[in-house]
FIKOLZA-1660 file (N, C-alpha, C; in steps of 0.1 Angstrom, whole numbers, plus 5000, padded with zeros to 4 digits):
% residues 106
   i   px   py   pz ch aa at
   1 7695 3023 1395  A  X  N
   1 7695 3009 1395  A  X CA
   1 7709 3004 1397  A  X  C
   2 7712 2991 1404  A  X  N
   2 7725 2990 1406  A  X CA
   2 7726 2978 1402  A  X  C
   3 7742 2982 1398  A  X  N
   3 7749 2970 1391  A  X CA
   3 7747 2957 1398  A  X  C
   4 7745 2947 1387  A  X  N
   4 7746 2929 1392  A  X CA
   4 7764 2931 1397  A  X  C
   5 7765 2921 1407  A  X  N
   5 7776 2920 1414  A  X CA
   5 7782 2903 1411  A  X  C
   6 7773 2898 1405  A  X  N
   6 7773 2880 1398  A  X CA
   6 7772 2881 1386  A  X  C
   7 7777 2869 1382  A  X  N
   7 7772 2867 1369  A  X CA
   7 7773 2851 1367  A  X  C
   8 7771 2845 1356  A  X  N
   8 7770 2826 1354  A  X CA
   8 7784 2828 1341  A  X  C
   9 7785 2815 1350  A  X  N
   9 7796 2804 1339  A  X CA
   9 7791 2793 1335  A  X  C
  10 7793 2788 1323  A  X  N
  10 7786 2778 1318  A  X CA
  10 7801 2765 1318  A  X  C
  11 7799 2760 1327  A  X  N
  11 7812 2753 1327  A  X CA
  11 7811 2732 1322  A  X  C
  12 7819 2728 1319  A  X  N
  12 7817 2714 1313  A  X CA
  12 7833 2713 1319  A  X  C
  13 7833 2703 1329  A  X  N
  13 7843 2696 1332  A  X CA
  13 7842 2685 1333  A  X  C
  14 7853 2671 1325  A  X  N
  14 7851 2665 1324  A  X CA
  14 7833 2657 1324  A  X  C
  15 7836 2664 1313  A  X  N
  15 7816 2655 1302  A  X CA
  15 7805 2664 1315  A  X  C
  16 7808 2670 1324  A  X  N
  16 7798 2670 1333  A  X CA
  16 7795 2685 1335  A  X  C
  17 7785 2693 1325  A  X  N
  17 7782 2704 1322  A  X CA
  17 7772 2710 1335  A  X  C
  18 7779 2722 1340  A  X  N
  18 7770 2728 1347  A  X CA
  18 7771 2744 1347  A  X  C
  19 7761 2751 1353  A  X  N
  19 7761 2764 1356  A  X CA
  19 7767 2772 1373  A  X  C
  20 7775 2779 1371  A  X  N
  20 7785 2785 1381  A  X CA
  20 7784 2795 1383  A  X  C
  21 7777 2799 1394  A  X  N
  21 7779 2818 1398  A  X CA
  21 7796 2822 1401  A  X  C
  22 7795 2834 1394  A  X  N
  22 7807 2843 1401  A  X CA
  22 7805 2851 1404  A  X  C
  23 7815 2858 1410  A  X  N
  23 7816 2874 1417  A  X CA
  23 7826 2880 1408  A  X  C
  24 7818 2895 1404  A  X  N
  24 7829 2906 1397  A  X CA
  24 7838 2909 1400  A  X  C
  25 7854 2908 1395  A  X  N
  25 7858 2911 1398  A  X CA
  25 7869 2904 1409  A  X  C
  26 7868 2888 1407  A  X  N
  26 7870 2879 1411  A  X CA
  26 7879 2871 1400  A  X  C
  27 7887 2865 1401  A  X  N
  27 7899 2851 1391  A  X CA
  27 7888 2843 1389  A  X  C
  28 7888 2838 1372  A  X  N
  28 7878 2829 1371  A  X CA
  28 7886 2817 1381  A  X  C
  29 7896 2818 1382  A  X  N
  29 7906 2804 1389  A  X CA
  29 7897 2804 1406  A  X  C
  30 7890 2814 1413  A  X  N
  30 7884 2815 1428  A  X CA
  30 7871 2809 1426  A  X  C
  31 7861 2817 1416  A  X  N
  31 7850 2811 1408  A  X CA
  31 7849 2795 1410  A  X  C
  32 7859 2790 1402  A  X  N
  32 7855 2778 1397  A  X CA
  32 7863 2766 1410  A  X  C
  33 7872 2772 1418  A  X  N
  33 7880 2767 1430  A  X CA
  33 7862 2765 1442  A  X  C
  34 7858 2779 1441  A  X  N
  34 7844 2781 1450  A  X CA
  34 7836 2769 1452  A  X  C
  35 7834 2765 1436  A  X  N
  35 7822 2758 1428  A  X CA
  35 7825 2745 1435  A  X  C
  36 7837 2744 1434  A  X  N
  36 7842 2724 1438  A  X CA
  36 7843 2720 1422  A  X  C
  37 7850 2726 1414  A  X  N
  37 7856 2720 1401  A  X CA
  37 7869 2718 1404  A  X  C
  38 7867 2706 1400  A  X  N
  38 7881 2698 1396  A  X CA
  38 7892 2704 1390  A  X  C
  39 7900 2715 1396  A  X  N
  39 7913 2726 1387  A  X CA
  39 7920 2726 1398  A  X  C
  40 7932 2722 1394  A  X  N
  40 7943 2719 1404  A  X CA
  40 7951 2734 1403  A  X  C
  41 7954 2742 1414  A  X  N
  41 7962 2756 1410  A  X CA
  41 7971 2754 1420  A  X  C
  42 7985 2747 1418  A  X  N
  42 7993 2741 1425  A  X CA
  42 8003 2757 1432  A  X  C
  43 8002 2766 1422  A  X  N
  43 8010 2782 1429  A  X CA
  43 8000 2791 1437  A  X  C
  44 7988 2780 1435  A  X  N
  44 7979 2798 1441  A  X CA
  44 7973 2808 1436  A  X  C
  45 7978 2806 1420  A  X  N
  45 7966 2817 1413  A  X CA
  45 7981 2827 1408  A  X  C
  46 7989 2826 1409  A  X  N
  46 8003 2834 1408  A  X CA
  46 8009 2834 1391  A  X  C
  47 8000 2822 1384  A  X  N
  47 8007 2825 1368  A  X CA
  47 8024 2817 1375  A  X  C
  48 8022 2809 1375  A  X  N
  48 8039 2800 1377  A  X CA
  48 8040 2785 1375  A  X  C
  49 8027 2777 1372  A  X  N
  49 8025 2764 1373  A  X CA
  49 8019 2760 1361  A  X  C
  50 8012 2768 1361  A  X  N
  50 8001 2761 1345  A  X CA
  50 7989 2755 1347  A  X  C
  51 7989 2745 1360  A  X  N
  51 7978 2737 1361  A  X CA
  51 7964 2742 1363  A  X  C
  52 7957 2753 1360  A  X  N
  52 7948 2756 1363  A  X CA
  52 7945 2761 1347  A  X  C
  53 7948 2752 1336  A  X  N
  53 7948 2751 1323  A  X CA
  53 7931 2750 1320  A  X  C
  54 7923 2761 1314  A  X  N
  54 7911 2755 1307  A  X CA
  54 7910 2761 1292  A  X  C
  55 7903 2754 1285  A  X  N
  55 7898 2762 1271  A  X CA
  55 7883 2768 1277  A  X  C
  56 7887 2778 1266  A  X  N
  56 7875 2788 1260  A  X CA
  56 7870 2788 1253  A  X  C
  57 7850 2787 1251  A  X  N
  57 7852 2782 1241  A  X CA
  57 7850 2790 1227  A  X  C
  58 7852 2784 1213  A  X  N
  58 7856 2794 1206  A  X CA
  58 7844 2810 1208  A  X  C
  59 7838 2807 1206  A  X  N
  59 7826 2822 1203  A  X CA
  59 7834 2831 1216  A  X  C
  60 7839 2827 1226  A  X  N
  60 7844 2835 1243  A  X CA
  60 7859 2842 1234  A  X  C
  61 7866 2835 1234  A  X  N
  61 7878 2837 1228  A  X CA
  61 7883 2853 1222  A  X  C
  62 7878 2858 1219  A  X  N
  62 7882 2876 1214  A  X CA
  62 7874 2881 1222  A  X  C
  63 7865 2878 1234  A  X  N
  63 7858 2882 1239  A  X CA
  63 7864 2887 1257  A  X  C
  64 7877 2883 1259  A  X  N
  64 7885 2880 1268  A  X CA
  64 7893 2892 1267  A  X  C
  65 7899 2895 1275  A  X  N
  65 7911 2898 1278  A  X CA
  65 7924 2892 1272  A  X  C
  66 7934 2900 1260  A  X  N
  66 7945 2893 1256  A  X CA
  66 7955 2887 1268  A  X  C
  67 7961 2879 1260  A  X  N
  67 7972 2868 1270  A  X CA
  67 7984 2881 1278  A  X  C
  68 7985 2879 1289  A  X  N
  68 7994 2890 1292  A  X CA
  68 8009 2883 1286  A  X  C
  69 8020 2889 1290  A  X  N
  69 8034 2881 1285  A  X CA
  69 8035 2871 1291  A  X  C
  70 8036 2873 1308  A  X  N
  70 8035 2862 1316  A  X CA
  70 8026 2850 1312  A  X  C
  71 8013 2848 1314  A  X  N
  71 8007 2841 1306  A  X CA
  71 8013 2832 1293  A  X  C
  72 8014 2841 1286  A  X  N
  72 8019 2836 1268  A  X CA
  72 8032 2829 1271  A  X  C
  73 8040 2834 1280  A  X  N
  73 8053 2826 1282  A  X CA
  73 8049 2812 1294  A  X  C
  74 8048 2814 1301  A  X  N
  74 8043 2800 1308  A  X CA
  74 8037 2791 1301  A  X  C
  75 8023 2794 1290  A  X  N
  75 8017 2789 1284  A  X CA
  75 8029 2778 1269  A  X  C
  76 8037 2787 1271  A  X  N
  76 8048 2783 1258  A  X CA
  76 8055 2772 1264  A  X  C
  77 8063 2777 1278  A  X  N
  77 8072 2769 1288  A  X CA
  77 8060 2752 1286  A  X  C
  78 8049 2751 1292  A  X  N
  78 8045 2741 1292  A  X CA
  78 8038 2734 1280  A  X  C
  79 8042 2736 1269  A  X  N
  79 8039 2730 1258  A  X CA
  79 8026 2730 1253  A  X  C
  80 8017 2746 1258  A  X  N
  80 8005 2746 1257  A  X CA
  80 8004 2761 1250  A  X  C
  81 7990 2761 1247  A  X  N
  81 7987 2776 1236  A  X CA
  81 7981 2776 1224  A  X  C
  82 7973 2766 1225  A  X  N
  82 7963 2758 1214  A  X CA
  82 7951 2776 1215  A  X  C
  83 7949 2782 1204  A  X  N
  83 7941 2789 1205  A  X CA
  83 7924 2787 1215  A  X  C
  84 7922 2796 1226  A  X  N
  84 7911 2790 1232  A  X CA
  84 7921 2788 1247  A  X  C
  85 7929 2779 1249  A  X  N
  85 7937 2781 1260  A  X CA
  85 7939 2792 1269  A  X  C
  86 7939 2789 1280  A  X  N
  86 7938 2801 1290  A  X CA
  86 7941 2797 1304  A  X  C
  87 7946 2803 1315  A  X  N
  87 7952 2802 1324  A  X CA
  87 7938 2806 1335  A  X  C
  88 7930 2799 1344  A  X  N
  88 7919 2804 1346  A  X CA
  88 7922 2817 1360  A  X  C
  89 7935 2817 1365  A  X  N
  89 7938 2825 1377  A  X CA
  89 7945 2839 1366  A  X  C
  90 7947 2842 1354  A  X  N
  90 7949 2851 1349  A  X CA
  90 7931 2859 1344  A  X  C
  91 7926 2855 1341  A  X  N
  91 7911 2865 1340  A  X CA
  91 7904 2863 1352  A  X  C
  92 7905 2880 1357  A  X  N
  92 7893 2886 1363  A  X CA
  92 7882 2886 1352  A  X  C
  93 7871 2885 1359  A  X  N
  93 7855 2883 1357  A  X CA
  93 7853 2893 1355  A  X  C
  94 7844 2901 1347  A  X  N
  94 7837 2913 1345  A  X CA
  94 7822 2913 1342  A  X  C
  95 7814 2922 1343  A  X  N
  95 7800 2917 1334  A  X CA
  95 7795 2916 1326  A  X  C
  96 7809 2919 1311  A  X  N
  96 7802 2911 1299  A  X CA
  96 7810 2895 1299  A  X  C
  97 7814 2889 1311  A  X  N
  97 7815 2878 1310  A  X CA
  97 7807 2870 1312  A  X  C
  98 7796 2875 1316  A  X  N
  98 7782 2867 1319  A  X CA
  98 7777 2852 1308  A  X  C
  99 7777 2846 1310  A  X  N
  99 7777 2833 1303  A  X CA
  99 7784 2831 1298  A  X  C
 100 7799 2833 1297  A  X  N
 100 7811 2826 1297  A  X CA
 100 7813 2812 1299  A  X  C
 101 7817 2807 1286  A  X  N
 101 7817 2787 1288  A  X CA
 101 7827 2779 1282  A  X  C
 102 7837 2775 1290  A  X  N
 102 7843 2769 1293  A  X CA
 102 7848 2758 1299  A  X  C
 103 7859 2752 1298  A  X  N
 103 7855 2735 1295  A  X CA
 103 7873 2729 1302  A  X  C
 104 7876 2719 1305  A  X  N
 104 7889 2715 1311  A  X CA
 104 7893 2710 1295  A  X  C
 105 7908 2705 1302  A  X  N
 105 7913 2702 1288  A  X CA
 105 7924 2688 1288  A  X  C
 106 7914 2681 1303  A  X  N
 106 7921 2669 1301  A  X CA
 106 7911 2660 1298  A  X  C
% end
């Protein structure tokens, strides 16, 4: 049997909740750029700007991948790091991300 190559995001941007395919293996930051969500990634996906800032929501949160340094320091630099915060061009997708839900944070 072979592996799913997608999986869904459950995403709410600005009040307006919907469901998002992704590809394994992919930056949630491509994902959600694909979809036509409103995430501004002014570097490109490179961890240097910040703006591609979403929350996680809590139940997702230990379920992730830890903050790399880069990450955790950018995230400091811009006066952000509220637990649940996350850099959406820092996580690759995997397939226990599968309904992963996530939300903007302006």
């Amino acid at each position: 049997m072979a592996e799913a190559t997608a999986i869904a995001l459950l995403v709410d941007f600005a009040g307006i909740a919907r469901r998002v395919e992704a590809t394994i293996g992919e930056t949630l930051l491509v994902a959600l750029k694909r979809a036509g969500m409103p995430l501004l990634a002014v570097c490109g996906g490179r961890a240097s700007c910040g703006t591609c800032l979403i929350g996680v929501a809590p139940d997702w949160i230990g379920r992730l991948p830890p903050q790399s340094r880069v990450e955790l320091n950018l995230l400091g630099a811009i006066g952000e790091g509220e637990e649940g915060d996350r850099l959406a061009c820092q996580i690759t997708l995997g397939p226990a991300h599968d309904g992963l839900e996530i939300h903007s944070l302006d």
